[in-house]
N, C-alpha and C positions, 0 to 999 in steps of 0.2 A: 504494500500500500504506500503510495505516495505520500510525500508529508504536507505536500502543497494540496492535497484534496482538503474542499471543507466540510465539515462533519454535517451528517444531518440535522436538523435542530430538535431536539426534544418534545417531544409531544404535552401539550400540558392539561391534564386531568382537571383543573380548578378552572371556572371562568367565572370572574367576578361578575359580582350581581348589578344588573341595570336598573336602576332606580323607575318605579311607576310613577306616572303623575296624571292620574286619571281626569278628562274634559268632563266638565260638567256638561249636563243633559236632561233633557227637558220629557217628559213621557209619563205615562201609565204605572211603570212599573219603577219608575223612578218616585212619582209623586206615593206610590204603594209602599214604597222601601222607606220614607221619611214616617207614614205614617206609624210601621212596622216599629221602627226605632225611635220615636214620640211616643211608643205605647209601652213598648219593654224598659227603656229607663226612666221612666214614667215611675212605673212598677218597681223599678230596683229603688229607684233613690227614696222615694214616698213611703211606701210602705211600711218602714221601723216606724214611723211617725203618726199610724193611723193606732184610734186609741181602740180600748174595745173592755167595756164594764163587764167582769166575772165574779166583783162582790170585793168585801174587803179585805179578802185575806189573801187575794191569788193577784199576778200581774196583771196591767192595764195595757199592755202593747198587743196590740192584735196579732201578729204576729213576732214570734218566738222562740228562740230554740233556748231552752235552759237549761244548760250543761250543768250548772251547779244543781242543781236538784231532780236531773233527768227528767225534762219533760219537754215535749214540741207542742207549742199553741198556735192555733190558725183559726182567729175567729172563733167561734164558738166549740171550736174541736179541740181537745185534749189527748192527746197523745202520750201515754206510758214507755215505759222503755221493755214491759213486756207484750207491746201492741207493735213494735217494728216490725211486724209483718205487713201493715199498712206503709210504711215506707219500703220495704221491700215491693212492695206492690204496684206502689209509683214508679220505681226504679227500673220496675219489668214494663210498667206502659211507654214509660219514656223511650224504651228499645225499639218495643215495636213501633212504637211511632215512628219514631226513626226511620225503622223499616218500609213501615208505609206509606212514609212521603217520597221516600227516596225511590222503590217498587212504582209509585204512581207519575213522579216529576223529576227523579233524578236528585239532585245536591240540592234540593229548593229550601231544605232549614240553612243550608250554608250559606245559600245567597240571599236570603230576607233575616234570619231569628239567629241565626249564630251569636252568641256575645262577642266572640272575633269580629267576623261581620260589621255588627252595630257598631263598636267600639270606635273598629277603623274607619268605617263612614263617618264615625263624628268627628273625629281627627282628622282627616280628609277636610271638612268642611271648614271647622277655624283654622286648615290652613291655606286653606283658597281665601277663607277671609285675609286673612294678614299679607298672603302673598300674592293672592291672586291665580287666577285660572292657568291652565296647564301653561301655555307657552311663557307665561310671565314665570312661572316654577319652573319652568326647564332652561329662562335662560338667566335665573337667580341660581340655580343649583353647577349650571358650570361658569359665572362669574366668579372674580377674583372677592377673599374676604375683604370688603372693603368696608367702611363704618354704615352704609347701610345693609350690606347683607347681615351686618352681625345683631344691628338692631332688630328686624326682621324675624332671623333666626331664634334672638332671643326672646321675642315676646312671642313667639311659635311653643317656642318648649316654655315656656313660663307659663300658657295655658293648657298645655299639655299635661304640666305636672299637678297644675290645677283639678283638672279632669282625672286624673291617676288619684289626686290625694282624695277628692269628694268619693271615689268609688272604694279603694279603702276603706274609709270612716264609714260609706253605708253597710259594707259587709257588713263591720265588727260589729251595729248598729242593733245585727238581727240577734246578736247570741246575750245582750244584756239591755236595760231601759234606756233607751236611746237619748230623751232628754237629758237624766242622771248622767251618764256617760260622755255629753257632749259637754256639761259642764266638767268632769273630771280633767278630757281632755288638753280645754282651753284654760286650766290651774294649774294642770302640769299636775293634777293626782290620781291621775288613770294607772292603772296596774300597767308593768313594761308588757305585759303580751301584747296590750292594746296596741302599744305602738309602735312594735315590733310587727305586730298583723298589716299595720296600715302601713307602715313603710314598704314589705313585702309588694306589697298590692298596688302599691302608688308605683315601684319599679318598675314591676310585669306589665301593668297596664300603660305605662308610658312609654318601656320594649315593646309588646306586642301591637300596640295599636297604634304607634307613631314612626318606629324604624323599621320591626321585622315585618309587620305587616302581611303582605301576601307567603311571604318565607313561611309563616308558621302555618295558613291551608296547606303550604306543597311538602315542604318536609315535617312540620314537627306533629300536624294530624294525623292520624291513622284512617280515616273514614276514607281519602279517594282511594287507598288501596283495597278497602275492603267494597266499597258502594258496587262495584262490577258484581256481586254476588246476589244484590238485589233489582238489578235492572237486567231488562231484557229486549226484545225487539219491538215491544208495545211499548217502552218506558217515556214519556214525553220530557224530553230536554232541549236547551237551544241548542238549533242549526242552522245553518246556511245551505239555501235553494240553488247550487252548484248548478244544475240544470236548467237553472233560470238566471242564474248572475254570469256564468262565462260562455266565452271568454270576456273579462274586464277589460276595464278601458276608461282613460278620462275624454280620449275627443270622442263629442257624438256627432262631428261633421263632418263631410268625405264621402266617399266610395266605400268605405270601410266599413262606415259604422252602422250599417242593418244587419253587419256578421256580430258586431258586438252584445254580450249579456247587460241584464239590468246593472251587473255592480258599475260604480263608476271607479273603482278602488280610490275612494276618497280617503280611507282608515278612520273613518268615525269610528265604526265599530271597536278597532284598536284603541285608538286614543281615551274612549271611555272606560274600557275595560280596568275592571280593579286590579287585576292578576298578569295583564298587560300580554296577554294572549293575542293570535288573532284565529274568530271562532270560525272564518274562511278553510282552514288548515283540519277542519273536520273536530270530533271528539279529542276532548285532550283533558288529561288526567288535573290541570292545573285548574278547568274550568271550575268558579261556583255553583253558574245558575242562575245569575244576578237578573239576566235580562236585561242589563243597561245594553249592549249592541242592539238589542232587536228595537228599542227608543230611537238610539242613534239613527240606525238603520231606516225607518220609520220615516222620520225628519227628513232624512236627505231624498229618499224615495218622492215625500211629497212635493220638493222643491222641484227634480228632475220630474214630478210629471208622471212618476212609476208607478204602478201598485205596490201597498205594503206587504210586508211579510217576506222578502227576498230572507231575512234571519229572524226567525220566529221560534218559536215553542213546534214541535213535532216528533213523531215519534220513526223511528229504523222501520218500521213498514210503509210508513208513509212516501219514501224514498220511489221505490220500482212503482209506485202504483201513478204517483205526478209525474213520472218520466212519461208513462204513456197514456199522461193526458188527462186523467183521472181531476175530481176533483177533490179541491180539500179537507178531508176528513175531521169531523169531530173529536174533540179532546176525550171527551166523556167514553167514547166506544174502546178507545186505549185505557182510560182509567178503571171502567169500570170491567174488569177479567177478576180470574178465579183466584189470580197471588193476592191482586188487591183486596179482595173480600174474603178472603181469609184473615191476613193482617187483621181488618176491618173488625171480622168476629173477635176476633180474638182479644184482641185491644179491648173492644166495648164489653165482653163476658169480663174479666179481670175487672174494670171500670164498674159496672153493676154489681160483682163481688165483692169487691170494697165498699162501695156505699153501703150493699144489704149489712155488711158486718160492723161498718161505723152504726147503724142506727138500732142495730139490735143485740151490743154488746150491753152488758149490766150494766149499773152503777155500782152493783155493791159485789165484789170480788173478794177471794181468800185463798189462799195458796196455807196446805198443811206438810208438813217433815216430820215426820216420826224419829225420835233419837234413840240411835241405833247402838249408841252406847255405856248404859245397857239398855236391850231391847225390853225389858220389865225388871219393878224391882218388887220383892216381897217386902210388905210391913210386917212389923213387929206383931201385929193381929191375925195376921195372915190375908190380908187382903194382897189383888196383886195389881201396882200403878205402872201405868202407861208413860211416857211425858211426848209430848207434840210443841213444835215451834210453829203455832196459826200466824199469818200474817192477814190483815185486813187491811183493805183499799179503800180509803173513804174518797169519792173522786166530787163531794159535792163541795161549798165556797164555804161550811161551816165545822168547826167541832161535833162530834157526834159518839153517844154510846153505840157499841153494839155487844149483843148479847151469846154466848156459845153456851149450846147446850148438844145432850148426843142423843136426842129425840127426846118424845113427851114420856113416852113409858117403859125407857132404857132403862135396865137394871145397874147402868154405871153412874156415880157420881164424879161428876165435874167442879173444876176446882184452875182456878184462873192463877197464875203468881202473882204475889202483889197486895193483893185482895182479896175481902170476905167474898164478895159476889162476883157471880159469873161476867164480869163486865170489862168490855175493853175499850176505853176512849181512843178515840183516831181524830189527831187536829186533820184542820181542812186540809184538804187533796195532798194527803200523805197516805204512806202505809207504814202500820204497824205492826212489830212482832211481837209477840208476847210466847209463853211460858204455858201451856195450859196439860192439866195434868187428866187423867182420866182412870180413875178405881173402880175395880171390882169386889163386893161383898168378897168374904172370907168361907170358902170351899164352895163357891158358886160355881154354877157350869161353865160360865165364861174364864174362871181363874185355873180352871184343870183342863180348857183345851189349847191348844196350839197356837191357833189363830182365831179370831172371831171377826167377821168383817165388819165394819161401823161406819156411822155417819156423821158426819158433826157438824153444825147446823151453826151459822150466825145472822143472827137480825137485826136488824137496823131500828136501834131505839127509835127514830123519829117516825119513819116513814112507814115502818113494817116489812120492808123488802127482806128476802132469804135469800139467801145462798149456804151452798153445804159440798162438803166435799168430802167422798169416800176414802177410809183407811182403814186397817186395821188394828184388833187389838192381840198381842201378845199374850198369852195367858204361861203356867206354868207346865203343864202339859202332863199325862200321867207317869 
């Protein structure tokens, strides 16, 4: 080998990433997507702040997650911590929903309801405020730092962090009394988690929604590699009418131009795009769903004079069928097949499962343990005692006796710890354990057999309500 050859150059695996700077755009599904995200941080930021009366002794925030005493409150709902099957339950509808938007429209929670999504649309927006629209962004982003790009810049991210720190302080908002807490804050006597939660949350949310942005749909999701397992050739998502837009072309004068398609390759569609795609180039993994191209699209169609829809919502079958002329087929004839209405059931059977069981669980609950050791003890009379750890759930806004007994005409006497009488006070919506012991007469049937099975019975001094829960009794055996 010669020494004056020169080397091939190295191939290079990394290509830096090209910054998006999405055109605003005027449409349907554009003025649908402000609505979208007007209604969700609506909801996020408001809600610690809505109040909701349950009496004097229970919290006032409507909702609530209350780690310190394990409970989740939502309005009038009350949530135990051994009711998390109703959050388990949520957690399974939210999949299949999942499922079945993605089954009926492709990526459409990523492109309207995502918290990514929303986030970066907001942040998109005060920064077209501050900076102004794409071209004025793209030709501030390769200007030199000069004293106005830096001012710019910095009141960009100065309401960026704004936006970061407000959604912080809402989380933390939900898991303790939000007024309480917003004072502690602003004294500087809030517990460090607090402000260790919010600083978290101000960081990620001013990373994910101001720099990484589209980075975090393409690589740091997992949904576009999975979402191929939920769509199929009925799936409706945005496409481009290939067969009606080429070949492209910007001159429409000449000899030429009755061989040309509708597009005029303006790159509207590009320029608006979040993900900075272009949706020409067919299905592409990086797509949302957003539907800002098919607006764009839309727009420039009605200037040229075109019909709309050259890039609309459609489904893989709809392709072979407008080749040959066919006309446009309805959305509902693709949505409405057998994946989808399965989804459908399914989601709604779990959804009706959980309501029938929020409105038909008790109020007055009891959990018993028998202690195992020893599993009986003999008295000195020869009687022979049991002992059980009853817990009772008092779930109403007040103090409350209740009462255990082990039926009306059991031959055992009961015997509470603590106490003469059979009685267990339960402050409001707590549970309590108690001590409760359970004797057999001395050389009774029950004290010479084995096992004897029981019931034990508690009632709600106010109200009269029962609950009881089968166990047995240990006897001496012969």
């Amino acid at each position: 080998m010669s020494t004056s050859e020169t080397p091939e150059p190295t191939q290079q695996l990394y290509a830096a990433r090209e910054p998006v700077f999405p055109r605003r755009v005027r449409g349907n599904f554009r003025a649908l997507k402000w609505w979208i995200m007007a209604l969700t941080l609506g909801v996020y930021y408001l809600t610690p702040w809505i109040r909701w009366d349950r009496g004097p002794n229970l919290p006032d925030q409507a909702v609530l997650v209350d780690l310190a005493n394990r409970r989740f409150f939502f309005f009038w709902i009350e949530i135990w911590p051994h009711e998390f099957y109703f959050i388990a339950g949520l957690l399974i509808m939210a999949g299949l929903g999942l499922f079945l938007f993605t089954s009926a429209l492709g990526r459409v929670w990523c492109g309207y309801a995502c918290p990514q999504t929303v986030w970066t649309d907001l942040f998109v927006l005060t920064e077209r405020w501050i900076e102004g629209d794409r071209n004025a962004r793209v030709r501030l982003w390769k200007a030199k730092w000069d004293a106005r790009k830096w001012r710019l810049r910095l009141s960009k991210w100065f309401v960026w962090l704004m936006i970061g720190l407000a959604t912080g302080g809402a989380w933390i908002f939900y898991f303790t009394d939000a007024p309480t807490l917003l004072v502690d804050l602003v004294t500087l006597n809030a517990h460090p988690v607090a402000y260790t939660t919010m600083g978290i949350l101000t960081f990620t949310t001013f990373f994910f929604g101001g720099i990484a942005r589209e980075q975090i749909c393409i690589y740091a999701c997992p949904w576009p590699r999975i979402q191929a397992a939920m769509m199929d050739e009925d799936t409706v998502v945005v496409a481009y009418r290939e067969w009606r837009g080429e070949p492209r072309g910007k001159h429409r004068k000449g000899p030429e131009a009755d061989k040309l398609g509708d597009c005029i390759d303006c790159m509207a569609c590009v320029n608006v795009c979040p993900v900075g795609i272009d949706i020409r180039d067919g299905q592409q993994l990086e797509c949302i769903t957003c539907a800002l191209c098919i607006d764009a699209c839309n727009e420039i169609m009605d200037k040229v004079g075109k019909p709309r829809g050259l890039i609309d919502y459609m489904a893989l079958k709809d392709e072979e069928h407008e080749r040959a002329g066919g006309h446009k087929r309805s959305l509902m004839k693709h949505i409405m097949r057998p994946r989808v209405l399965l989804y459908t059931f399914l989601w709604a059977a779990i959804g009706v499962g959980l309501t029938v069981a929020l409105f038909v669980r008790p109020d007055l609950q009891i959990t018993v343990r028998p202690e195992r050791n020893p599993t009986f003890v003999t008295l000195s009379d020869g009687s022979v005692r049991n002992t059980y750890e009853v817990g009772v759930r008092n779930k109403h806004g007040e103090s409350r006796p209740f009462y255990v007994s082990v039926g009306v005409d059991s031959p055992f006497e009961v015997a509470v710890e603590g106490t003469d009488e059979r009685v267990v006070v339960v402050p409001a919506d707590t549970e309590n354990k108690v001590r409760v012991y359970v004797t057999s007469a001395p050389g009774s049937e029950e004290s010479l057999r084995d096992r004897t099975d029981i019931r034990i019975w508690v009632v709600d001094g106010v109200t009269g309500d029962r609950a009881f829960h089968d166990t047995v009794f240990n006897g001496r055996g012969q």
